[in-house]
KEFIGU-350620 format. One line per field, with one value per residue: x, z, y of N, C-alpha, C in turn. Coordinates in pm, whole numbers. Example, Ala and Ser with C-alpha at 12.3 -4.5 7.8 and 13.67 -1.06 7.14 Angstrom:
<sites>
nu <- [1319 / 1285]
nw <- [780 / 708]
nv <- [-569 / -225]
cau <- [1230 / 1367]
caw <- [780 / 714]
cav <- [-450 / -106]
cu <- [1320 / 1290]
cw <- [780 / 787]
cv <- [-330 / 3]
</sites>
This chain:
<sites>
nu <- [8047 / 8222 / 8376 / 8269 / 8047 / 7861 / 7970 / 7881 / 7784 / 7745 / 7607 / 7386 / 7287 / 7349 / 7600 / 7795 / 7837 / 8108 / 8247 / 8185 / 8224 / 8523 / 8593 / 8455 / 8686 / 8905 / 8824 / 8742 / 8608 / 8423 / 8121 / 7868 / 7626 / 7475 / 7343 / 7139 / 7034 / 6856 / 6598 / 6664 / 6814 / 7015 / 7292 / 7451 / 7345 / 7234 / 7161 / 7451 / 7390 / 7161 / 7241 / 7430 / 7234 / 7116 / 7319 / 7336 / 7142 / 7165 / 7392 / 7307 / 7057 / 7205 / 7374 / 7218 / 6965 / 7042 / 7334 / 7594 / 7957 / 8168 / 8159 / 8151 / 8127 / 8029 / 8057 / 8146 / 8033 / 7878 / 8052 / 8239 / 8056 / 7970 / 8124 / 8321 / 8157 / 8054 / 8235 / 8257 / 8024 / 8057 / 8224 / 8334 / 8335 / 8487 / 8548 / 8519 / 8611 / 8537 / 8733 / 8824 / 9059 / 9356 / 9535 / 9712 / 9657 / 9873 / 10075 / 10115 / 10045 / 10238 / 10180 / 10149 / 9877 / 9566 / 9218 / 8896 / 8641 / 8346 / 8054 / 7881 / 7860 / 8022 / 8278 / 8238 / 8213 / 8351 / 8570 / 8674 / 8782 / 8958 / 9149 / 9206 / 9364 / 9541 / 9751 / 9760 / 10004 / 10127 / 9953 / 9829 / 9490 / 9227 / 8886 / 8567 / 8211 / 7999 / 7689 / 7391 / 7522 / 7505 / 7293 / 7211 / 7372 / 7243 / 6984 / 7064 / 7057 / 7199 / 7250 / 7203 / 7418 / 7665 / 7611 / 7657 / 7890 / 8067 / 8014 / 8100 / 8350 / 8453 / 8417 / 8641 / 8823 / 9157 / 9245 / 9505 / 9851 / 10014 / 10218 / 10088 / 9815 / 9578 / 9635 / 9549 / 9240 / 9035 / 8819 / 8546 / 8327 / 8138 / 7944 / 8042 / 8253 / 8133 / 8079 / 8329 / 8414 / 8265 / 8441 / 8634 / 8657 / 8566 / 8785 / 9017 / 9305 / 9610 / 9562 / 9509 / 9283 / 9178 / 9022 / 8877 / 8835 / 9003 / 9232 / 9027 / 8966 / 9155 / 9225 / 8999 / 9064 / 9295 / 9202 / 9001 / 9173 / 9389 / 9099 / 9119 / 8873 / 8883 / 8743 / 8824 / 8691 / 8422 / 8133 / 8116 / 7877 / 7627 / 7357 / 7085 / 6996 / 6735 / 6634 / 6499 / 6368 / 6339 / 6379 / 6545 / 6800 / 6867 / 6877 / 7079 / 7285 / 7316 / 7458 / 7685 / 7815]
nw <- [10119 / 10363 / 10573 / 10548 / 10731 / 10991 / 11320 / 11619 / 11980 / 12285 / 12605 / 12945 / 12978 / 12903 / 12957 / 12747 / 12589 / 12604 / 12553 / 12237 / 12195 / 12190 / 12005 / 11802 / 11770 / 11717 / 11472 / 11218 / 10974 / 11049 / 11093 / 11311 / 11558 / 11851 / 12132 / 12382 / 12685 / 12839 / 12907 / 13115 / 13307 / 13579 / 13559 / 13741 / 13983 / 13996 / 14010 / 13864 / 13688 / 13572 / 13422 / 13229 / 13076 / 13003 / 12861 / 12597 / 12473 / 12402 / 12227 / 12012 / 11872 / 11817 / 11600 / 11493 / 11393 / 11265 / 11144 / 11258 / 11274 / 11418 / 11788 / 12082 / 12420 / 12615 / 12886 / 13211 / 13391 / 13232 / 13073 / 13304 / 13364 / 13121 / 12913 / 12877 / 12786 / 12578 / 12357 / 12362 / 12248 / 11971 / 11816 / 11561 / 11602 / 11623 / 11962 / 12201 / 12517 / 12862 / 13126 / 13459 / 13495 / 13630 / 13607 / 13447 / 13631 / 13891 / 13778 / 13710 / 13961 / 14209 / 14487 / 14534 / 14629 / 14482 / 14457 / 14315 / 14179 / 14124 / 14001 / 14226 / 14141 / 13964 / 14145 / 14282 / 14136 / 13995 / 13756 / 13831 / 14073 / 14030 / 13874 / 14068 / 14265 / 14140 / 14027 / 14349 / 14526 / 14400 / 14402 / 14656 / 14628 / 14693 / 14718 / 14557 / 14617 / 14414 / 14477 / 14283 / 14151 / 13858 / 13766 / 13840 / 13676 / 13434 / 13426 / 13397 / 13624 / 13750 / 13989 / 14189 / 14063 / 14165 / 14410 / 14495 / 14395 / 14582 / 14800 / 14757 / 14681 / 14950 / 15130 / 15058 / 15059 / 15167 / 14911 / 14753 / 14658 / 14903 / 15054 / 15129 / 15062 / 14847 / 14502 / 14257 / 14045 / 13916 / 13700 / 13744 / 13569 / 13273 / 13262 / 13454 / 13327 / 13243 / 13466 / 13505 / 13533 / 13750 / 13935 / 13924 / 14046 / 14293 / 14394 / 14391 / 14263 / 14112 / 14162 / 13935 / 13686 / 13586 / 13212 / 13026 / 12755 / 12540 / 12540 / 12491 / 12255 / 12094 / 12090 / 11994 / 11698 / 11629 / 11646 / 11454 / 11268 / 11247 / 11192 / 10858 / 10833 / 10895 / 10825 / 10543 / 10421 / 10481 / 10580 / 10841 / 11029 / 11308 / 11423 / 11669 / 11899 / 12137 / 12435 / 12604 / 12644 / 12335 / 12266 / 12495 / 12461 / 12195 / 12284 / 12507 / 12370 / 12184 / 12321 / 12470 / 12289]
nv <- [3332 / 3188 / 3375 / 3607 / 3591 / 3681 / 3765 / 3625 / 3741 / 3744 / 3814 / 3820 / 4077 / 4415 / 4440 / 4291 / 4512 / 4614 / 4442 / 4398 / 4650 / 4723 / 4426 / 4620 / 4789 / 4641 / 4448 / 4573 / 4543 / 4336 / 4200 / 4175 / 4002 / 4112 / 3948 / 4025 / 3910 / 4024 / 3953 / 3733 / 3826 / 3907 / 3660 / 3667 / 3630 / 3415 / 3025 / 2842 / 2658 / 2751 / 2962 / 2814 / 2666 / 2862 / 2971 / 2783 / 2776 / 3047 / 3025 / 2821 / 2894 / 3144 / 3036 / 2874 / 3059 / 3276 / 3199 / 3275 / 3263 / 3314 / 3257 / 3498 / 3501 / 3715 / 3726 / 3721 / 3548 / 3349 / 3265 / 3108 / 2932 / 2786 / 2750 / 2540 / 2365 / 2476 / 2437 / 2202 / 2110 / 2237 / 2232 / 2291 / 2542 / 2854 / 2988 / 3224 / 3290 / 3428 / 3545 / 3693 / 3921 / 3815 / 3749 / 3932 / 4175 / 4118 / 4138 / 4426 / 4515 / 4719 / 4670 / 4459 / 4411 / 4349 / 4402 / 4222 / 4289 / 4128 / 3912 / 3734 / 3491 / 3465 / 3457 / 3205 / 3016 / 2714 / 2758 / 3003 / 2946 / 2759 / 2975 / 3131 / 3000 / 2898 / 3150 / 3297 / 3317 / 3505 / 3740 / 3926 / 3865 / 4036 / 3976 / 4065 / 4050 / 4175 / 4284 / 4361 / 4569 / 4496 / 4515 / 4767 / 4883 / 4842 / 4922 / 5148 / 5369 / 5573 / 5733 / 5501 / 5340 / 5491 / 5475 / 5176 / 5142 / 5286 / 5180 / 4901 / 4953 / 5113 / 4890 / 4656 / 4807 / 4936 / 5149 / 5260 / 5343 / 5337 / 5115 / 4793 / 4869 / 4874 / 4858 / 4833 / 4758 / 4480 / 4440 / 4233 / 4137 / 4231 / 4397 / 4619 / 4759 / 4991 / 5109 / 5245 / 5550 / 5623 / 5432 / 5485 / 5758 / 5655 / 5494 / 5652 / 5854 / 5765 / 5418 / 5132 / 5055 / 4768 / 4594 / 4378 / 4386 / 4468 / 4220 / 4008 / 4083 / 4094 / 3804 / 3692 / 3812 / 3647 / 3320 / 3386 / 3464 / 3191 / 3037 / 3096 / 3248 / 3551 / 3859 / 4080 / 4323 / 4368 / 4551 / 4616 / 4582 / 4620 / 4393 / 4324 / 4167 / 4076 / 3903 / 4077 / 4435 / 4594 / 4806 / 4968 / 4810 / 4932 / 5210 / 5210 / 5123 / 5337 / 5477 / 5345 / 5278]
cau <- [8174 / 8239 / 8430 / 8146 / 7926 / 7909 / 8033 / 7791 / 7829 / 7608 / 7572 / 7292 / 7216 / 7395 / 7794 / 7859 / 7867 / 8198 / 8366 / 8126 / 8290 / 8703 / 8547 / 8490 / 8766 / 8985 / 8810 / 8646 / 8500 / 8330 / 7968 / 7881 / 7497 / 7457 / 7219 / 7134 / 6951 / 6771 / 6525 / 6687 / 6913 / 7154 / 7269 / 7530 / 7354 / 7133 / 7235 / 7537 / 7337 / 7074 / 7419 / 7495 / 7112 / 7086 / 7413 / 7387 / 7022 / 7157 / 7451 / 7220 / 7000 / 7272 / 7456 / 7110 / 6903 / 7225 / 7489 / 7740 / 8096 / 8220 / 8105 / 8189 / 8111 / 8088 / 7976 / 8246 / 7960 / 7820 / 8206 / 8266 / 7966 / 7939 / 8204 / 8327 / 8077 / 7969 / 8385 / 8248 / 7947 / 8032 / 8362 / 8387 / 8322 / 8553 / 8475 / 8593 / 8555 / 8631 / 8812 / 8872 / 9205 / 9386 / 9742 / 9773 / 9671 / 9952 / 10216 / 10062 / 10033 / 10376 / 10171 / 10111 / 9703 / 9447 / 9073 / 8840 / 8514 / 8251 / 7908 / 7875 / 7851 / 8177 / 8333 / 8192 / 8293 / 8501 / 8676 / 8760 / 8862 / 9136 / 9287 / 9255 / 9396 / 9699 / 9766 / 9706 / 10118 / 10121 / 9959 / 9697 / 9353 / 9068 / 8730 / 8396 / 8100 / 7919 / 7563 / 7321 / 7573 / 7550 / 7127 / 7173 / 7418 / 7160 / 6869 / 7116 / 7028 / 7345 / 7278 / 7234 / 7564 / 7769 / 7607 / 7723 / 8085 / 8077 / 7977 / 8220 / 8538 / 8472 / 8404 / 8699 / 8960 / 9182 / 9273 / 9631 / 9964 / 10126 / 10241 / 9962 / 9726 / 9527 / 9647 / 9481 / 9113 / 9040 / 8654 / 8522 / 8184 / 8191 / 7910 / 8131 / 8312 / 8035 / 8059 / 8434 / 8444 / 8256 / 8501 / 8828 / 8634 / 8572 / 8934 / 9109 / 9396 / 9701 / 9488 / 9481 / 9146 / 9206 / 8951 / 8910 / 8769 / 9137 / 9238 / 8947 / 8948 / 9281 / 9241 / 8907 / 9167 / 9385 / 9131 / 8956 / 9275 / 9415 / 9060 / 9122 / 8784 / 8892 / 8677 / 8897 / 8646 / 8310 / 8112 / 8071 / 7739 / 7575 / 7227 / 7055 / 6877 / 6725 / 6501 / 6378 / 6300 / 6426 / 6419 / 6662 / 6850 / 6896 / 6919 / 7214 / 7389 / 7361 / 7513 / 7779 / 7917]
caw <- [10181 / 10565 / 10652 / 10527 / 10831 / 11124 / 11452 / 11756 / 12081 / 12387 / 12784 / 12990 / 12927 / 12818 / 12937 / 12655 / 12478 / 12629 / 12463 / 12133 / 12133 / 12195 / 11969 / 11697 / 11707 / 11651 / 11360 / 11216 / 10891 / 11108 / 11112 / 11420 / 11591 / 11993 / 12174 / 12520 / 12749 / 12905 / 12997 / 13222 / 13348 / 13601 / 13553 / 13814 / 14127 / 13945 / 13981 / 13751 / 13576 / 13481 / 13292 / 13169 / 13018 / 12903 / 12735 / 12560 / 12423 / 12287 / 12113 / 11930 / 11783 / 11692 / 11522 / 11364 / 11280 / 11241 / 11087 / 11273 / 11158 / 11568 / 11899 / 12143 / 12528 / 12645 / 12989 / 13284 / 13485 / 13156 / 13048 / 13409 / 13390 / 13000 / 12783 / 12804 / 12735 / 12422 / 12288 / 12344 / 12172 / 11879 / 11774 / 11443 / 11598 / 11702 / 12085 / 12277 / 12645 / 12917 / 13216 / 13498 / 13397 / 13770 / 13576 / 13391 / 13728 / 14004 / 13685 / 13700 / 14104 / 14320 / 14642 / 14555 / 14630 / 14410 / 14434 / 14189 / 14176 / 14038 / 14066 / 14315 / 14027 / 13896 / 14202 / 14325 / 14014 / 14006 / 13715 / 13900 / 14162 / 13969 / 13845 / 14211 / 14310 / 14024 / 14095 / 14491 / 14550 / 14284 / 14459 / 14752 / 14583 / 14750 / 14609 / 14665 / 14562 / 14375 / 14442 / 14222 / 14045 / 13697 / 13739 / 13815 / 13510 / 13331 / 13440 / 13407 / 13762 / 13746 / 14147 / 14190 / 13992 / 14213 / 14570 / 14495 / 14355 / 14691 / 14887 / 14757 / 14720 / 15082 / 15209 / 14984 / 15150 / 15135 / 14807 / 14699 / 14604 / 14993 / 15108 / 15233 / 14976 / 14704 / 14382 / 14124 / 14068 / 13812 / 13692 / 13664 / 13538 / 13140 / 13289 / 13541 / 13219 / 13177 / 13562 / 13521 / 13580 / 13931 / 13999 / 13946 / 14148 / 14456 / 14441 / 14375 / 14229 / 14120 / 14128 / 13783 / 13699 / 13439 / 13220 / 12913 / 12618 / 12402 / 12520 / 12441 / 12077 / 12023 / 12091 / 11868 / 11575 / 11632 / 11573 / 11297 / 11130 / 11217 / 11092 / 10791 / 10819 / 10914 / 10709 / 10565 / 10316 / 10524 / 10576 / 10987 / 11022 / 11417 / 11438 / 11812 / 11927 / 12293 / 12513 / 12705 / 12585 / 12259 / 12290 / 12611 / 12427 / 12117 / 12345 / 12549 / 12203 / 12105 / 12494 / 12461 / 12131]
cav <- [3295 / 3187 / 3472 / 3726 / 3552 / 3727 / 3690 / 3621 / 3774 / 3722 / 3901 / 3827 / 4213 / 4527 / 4429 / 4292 / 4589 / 4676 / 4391 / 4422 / 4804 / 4679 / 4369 / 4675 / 4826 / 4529 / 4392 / 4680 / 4470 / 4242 / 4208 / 4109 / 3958 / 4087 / 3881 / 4080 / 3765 / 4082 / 3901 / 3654 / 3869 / 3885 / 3580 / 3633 / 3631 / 3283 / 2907 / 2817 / 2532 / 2857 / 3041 / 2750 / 2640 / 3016 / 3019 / 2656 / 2779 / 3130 / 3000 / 2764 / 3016 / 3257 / 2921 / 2829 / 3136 / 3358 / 3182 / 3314 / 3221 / 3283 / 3302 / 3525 / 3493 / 3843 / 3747 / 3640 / 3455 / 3259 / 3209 / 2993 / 2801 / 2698 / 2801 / 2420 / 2273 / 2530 / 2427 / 2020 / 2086 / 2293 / 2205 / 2377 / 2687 / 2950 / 3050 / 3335 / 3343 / 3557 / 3563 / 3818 / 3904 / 3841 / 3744 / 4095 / 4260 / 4042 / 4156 / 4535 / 4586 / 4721 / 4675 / 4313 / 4377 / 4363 / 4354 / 4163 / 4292 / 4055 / 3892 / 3627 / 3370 / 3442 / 3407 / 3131 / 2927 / 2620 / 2782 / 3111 / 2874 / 2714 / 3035 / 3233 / 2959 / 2918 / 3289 / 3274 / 3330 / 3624 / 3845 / 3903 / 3875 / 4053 / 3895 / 4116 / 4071 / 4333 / 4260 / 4476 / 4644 / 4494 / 4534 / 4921 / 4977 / 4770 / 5031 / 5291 / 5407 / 5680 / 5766 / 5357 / 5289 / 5558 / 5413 / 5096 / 5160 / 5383 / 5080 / 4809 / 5019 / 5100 / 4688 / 4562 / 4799 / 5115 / 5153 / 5387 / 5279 / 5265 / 4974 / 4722 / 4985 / 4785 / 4972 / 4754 / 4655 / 4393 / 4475 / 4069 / 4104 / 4306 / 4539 / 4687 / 4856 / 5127 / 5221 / 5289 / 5701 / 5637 / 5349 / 5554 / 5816 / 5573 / 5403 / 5765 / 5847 / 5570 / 5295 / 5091 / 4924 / 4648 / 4550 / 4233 / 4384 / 4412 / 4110 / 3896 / 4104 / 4010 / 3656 / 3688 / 3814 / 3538 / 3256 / 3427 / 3408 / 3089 / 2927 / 3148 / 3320 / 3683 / 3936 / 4258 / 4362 / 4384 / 4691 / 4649 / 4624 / 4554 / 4346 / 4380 / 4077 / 4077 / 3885 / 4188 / 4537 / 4622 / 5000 / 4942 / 4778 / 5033 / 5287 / 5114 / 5079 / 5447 / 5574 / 5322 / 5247]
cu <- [8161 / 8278 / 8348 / 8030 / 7932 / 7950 / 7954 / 7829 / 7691 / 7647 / 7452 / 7218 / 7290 / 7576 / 7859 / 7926 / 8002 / 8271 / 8312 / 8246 / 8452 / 8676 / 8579 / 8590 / 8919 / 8966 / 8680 / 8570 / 8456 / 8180 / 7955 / 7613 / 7518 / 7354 / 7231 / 7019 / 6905 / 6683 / 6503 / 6805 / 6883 / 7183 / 7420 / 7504 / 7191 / 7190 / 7345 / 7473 / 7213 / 7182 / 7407 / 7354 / 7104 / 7204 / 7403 / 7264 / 7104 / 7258 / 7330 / 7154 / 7077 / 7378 / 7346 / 7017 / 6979 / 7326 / 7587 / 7854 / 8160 / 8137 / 8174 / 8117 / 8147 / 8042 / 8080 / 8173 / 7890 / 7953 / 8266 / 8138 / 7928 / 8079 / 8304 / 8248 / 8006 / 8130 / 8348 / 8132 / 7932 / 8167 / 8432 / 8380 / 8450 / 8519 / 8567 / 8565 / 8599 / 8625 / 8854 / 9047 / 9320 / 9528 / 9768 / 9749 / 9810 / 10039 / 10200 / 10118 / 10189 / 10331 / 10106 / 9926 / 9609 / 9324 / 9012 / 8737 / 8470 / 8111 / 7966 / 7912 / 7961 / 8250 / 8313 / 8183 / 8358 / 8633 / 8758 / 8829 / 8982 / 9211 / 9316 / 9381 / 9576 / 9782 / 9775 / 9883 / 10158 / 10117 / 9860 / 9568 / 9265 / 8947 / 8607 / 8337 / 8056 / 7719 / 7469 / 7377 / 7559 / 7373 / 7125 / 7245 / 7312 / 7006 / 6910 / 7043 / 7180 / 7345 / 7272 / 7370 / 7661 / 7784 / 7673 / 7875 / 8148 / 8107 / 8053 / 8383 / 8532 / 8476 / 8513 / 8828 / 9046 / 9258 / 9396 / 9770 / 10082 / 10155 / 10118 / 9775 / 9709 / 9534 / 9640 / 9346 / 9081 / 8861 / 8626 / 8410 / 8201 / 8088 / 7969 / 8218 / 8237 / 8011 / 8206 / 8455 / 8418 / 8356 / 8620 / 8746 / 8642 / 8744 / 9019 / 9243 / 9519 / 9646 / 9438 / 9384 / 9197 / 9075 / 8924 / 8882 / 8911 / 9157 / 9186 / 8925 / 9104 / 9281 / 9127 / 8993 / 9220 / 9301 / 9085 / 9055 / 9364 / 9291 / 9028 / 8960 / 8762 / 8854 / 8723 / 8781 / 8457 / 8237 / 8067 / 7922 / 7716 / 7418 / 7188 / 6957 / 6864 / 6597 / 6402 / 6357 / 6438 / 6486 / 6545 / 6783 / 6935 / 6981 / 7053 / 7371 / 7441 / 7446 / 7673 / 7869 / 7906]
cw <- [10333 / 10580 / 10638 / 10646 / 10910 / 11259 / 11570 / 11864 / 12182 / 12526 / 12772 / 13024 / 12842 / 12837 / 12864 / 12572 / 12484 / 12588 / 12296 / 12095 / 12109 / 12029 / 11781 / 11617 / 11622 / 11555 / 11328 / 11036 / 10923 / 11118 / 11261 / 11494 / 11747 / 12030 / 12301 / 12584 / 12851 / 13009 / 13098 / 13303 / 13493 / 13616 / 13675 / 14004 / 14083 / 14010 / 13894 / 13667 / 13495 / 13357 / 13212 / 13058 / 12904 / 12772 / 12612 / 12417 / 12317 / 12221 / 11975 / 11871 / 11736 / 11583 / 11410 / 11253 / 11246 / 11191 / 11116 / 11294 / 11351 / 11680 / 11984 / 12322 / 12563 / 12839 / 13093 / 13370 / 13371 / 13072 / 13142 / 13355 / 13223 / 12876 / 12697 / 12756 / 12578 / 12325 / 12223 / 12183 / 12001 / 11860 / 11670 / 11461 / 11667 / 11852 / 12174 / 12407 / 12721 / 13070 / 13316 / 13500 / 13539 / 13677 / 13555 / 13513 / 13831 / 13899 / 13733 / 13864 / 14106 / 14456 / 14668 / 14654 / 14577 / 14482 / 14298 / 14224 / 14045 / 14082 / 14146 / 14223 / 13996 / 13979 / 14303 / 14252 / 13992 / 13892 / 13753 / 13982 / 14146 / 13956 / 13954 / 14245 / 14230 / 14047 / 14209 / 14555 / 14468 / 14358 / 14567 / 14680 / 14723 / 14683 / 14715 / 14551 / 14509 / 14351 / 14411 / 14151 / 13896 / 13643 / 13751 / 13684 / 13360 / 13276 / 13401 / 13498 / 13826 / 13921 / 14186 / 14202 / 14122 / 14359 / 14597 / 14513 / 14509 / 14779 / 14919 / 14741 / 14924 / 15184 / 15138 / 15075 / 15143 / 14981 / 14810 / 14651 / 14734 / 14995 / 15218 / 15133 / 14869 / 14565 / 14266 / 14150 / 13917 / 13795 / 13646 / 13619 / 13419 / 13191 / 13412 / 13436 / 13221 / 13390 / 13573 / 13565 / 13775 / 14016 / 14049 / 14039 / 14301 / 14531 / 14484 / 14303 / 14214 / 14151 / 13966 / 13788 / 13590 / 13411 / 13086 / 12784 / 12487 / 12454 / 12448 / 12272 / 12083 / 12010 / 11999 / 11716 / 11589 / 11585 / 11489 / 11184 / 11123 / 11188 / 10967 / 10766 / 10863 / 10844 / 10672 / 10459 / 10362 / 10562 / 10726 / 11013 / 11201 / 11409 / 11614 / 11850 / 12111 / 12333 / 12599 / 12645 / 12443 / 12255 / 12369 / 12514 / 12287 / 12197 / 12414 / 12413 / 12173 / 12248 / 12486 / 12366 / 12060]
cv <- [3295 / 3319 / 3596 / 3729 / 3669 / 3658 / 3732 / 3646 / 3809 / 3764 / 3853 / 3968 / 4283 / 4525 / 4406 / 4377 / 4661 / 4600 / 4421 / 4577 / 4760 / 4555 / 4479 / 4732 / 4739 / 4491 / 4488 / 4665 / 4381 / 4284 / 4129 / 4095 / 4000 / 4050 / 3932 / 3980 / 3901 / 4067 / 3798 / 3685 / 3915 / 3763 / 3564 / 3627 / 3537 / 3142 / 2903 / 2746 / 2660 / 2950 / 2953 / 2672 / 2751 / 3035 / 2875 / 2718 / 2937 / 3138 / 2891 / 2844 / 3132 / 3180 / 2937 / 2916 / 3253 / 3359 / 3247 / 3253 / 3180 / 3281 / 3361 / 3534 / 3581 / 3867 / 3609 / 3519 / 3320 / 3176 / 3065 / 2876 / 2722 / 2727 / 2634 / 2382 / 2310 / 2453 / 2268 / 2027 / 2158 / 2320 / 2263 / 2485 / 2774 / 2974 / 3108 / 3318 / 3421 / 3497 / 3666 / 3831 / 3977 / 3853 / 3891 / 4192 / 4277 / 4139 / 4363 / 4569 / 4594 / 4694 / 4498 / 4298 / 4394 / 4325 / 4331 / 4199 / 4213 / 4004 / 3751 / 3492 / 3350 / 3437 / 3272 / 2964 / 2848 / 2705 / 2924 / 3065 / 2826 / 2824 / 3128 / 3123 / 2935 / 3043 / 3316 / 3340 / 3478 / 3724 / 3858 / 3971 / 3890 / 4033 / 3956 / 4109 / 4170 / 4330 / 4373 / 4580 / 4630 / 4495 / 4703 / 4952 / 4902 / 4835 / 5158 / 5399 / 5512 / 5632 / 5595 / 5307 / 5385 / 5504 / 5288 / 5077 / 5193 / 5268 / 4956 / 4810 / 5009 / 4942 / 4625 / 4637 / 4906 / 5105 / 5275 / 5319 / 5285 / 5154 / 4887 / 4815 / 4839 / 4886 / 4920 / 4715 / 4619 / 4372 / 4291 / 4056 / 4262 / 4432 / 4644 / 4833 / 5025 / 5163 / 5277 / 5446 / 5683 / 5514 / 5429 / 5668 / 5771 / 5552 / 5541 / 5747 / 5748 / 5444 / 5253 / 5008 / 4848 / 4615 / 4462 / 4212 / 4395 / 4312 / 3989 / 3923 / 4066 / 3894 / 3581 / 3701 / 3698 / 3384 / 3259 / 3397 / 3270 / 3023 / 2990 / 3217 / 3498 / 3769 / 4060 / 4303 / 4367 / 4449 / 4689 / 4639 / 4558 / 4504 / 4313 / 4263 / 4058 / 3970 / 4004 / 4307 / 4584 / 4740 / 5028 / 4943 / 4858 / 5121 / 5302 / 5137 / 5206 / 5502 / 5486 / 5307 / 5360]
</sites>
């Protein structure tokens, strides 16, 4: 039966696993395939046409030697640069993508300022462009870069991960809930998830981070069941497929999920 398939989900490393986990708990008889692109990773400080090559190639192999039923796009920089074009080319499929999730922040802030941390890629994006720009009146978007952040939580480089956080809270702006205070940050890149403790440390207190893993599982439920393939009767199972070190990649799995 279709709905017994699993459901494919791909990062250019280990971020995914922060929607894969929201992902579980939403549909918790899903079988599900993660493909970690390890080994061409970060794909957010690459070309867009390299995202968009990488992601075209590892939906195809988790379509062909996988049979999986959905796809999920667990990766905000491989989301901008291919997620049309995987919708053009694979029409019967379900496809999830993701989004840094500015609307639910503008609705969230009282000091009307958010920051978006993300990789260069994802902001640099025609389709981040449209929705900064749709949003742009909402609220005052601050957009920083986070270069080398989503390669140290990828090494799991703890003292790495904390210098950073340290580095781009401080260059984005004062963070608190006065007036003229940025008291929202909107994590845009899925490995950002797994530095969350040292983020809310940096920002401090009353600052809300937002970040896309229920959303994007809810909106995964919602297709599953309007193309009637939603699986209640499936024993969960995860399968681990990587281009770069598998061990990593295990390892990764057992720290986060």
């Amino acid at each position: 039966m279709q709905s017994h398939r699993p459901i494919g989900v791909f990062d250019s490393g280990v971020g995914g696993l922060s929607i894969l986990r929201a992902l579980r708990r939403e549909l918790p008889r899903e079988d599900f395939v993660y493909f970690s692109d390890a080994g061409n990773s970060p794909y957010g400080e690459r070309p867009e046409a390299f995202a968009a090559e990488r992601s075209q190639a590892i939906a195809r192999q988790l379509l062909h030697e996988h049979g999986v039923k959905a796809l999920v796009v667990a990766c905000n920089t491989a989301t901008a640069a291919a997620v049309s074009v995987l919708r053009a080319e694979h029409r019967h499929v379900p496809i999830v993508g993701i989004e840094p999730a500015l609307k639910p922040a503008a609705a969230l802030s009282r000091t009307g300022r958010v920051a978006v941390f993300a990789t260069r890629g994802t902001l640099s994006s025609e389709k981040f462009r449209l929705l900064h720009g749709s949003l742009a009146e909402q609220a005052d978007f601050v957009l920083q870069p986070c270069d080398g952040l989503a390669s140290a939580i990828e090494k799991h480089d703890g003292a790495e991960v904390r210098n950073l956080c340290r580095r781009y809270v401080g260059s984005a702006g004062e963070f608190g809930s006065g007036p003229g205070q940025i008291d929202t940050l909107v994590l845009g890149c899925t490995h950002y998830a797994f530095a969350s403790r040292d983020l809310e440390e940096a920002v401090g207190p009353g600052v809300r981070i937002v970040e896309t893993g229920r959303p994007v599982a809810r909106q995964a439920r919602l297709l599953l069941e309007a193309s009637g393939i939603l699986n209640n009767s499936g024993g969960a199972q995860v399968a681990l497929v990587t281009t770069g070190c598998q061990h990593a990649l295990v390892q990764a799995t057992r720290r986060w999920l």
